[in-house]
C-alpha positions in Angstrom: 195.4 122.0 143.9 197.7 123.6 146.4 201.1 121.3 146.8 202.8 120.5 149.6 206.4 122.4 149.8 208.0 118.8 149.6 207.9 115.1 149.3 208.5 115.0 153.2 205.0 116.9 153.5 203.7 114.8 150.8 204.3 111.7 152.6 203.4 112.9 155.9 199.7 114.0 154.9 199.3 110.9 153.3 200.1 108.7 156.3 197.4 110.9 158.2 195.0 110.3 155.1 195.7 106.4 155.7 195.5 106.8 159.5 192.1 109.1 159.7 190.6 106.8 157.1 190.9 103.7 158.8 189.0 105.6 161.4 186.2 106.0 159.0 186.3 102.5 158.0 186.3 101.8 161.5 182.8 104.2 161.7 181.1 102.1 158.8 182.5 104.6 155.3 184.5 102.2 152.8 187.9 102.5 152.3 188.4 104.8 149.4 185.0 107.2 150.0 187.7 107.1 153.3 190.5 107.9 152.4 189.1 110.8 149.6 187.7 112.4 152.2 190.1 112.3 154.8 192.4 113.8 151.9 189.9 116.3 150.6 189.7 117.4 154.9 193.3 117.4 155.2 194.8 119.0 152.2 195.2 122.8 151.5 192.9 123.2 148.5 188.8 124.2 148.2 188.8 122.2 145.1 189.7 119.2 143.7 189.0 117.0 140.5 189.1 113.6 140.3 192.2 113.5 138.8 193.7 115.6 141.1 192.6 113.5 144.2 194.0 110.1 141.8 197.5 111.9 141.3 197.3 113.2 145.5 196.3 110.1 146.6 198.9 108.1 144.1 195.5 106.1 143.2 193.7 105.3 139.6 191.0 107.6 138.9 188.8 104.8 138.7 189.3 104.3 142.2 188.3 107.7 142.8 184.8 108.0 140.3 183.4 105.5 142.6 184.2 107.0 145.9 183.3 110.8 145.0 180.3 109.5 143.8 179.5 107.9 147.5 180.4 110.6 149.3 178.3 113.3 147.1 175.4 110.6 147.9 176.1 111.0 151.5 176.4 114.4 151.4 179.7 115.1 152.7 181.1 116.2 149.2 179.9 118.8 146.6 180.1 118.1 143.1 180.6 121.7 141.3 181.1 122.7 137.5 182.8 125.3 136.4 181.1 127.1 132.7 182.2 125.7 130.0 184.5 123.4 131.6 184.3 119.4 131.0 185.5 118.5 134.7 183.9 118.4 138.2 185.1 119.7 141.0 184.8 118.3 144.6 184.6 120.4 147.9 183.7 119.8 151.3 180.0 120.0 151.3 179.5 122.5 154.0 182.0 124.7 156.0 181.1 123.3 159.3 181.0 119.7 157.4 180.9 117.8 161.0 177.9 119.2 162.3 176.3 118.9 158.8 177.0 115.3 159.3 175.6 114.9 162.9 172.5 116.5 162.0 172.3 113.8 158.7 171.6 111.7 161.6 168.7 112.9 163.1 166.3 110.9 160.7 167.8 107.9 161.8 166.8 109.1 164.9 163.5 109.5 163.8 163.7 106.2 162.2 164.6 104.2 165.5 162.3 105.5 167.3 159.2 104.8 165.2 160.1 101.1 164.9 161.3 100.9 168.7 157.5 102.3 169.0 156.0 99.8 166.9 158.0 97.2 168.5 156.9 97.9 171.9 153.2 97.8 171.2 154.2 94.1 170.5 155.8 93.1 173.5 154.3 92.2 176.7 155.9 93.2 180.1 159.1 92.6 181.1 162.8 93.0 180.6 162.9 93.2 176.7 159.9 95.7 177.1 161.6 97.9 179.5 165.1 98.1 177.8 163.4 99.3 174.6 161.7 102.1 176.1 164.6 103.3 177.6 165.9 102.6 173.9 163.0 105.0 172.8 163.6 107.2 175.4 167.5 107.7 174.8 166.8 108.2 171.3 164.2 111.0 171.5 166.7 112.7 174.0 169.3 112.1 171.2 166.5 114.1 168.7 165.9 116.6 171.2 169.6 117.5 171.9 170.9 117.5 168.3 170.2 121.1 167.2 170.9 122.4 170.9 174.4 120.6 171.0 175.0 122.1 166.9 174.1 125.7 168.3 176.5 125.3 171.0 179.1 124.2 168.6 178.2 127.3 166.0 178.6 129.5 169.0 182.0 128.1 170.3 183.2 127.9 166.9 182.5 131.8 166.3 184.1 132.3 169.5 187.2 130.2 168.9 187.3 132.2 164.5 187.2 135.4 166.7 189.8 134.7 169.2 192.1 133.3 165.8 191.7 136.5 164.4 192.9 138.5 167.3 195.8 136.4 167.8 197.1 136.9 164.3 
C-alpha cells in the first residue's frame, strides 16, 4: 500500500474518506462498505488487503471483512489472490468503476418498468394511471439512454487521458 508522505496527508485523506462516505450513506451504501470504498477510490494504491484498509482506515479488521464482502457483492470491488498467498487483495472493480456502476442499474430499470406495466393494466383512468405511464415512460427513456450517455463518457474520457498525456 503506497503511504502518504506524512501524517498531515494521512489525516487529510481520511477526512475526505469520512466526507465522500457520508455521501454514500446519504445514496443508500452503509457506513463502512462507505467509507472502504471511498478509501479504496481515494488512496494511491491498486491493491489493498483487509488489513491494510483496517490499519488506513485506523478501523478493526472485523469492520472491514464485512464491508469488502458487501462491496464485492455489489460489484464495485474485486477480490484477487495472489499464488500461493493466504490473503486477498481488493481493487476497484473496473477502471472506469462509475460507469460500471450506472450501467448495474439498468436492470432495475428493467425491473420498474415491468411492474409499472403490470400495474397499469390494473388501474382504471385517471390521475394515478396517467402519472405511472409517464413513470414507464421516463424509465424506458432512462434504459434507452444508459449505454448512449456511457459511450459519451468512454469517448470524453479518452479525450480528456489524451489531452493529460500531452500536457505532461
Amino acid at each position: 500500500m503506497t503511504s502518504p508522505a506524512t501524517d498531515d496527508d494521512q489525516d487529510a485523506l481520511l477526512r475526505f474518506v469520512e466526507q465522500f462516505a457520508l455521501v454514500l450513506t446519504e445514496s443508500g451504501l452503509p457506513r463502512m462498505p462507505a467509507r472502504v470504498f471511498a478509501y479504496v477510490l481515494a488512496e494511491d494504491a491498486e491493491r489493498y488487503t483487509a488489513s491494510e484498509l483496517a490499519e488506513g482506515l485506523r478501523v478493526s479488521p472485523a469492520a472491514i471483512s464485512g464491508a469488502v464482502r458487501a462491496l464485492v457483492q455489489a460489484g464495485l470491488l474485486a477480490r484477487e489472490r495472489e499464488p500461493g498467498s493466504r490473503a486477498d487483495h481488493y481493487r476497484i472493480y473496473d477502471d472506469d468503476v462509475w460507469a460500471h456502476i450506472i450501467m448495474q442499474r439498468e436492470p432495475l430499470l428493467r425491473r420498474y418498468i415491468a411492474v409499472l406495466s403490470e400495474g397499469i393494466d390494473a388501474l382504471g383512468e385517471g390521475r394515478g394511471a396517467r402519472r405511472i405511464t409517464e413513470t414507464i415512460d421516463y424509465m424506458q427513456f432512462m434504459r434507452a439512454e444508459l449505454p448512449l450517455m456511457i459511450e459519451r463518457w468512454q469517448r470524453h474520457r479518452a479525450q480528456y487521458a489524451r489531452s493529460s498525456e500531452v500536457e505532461e
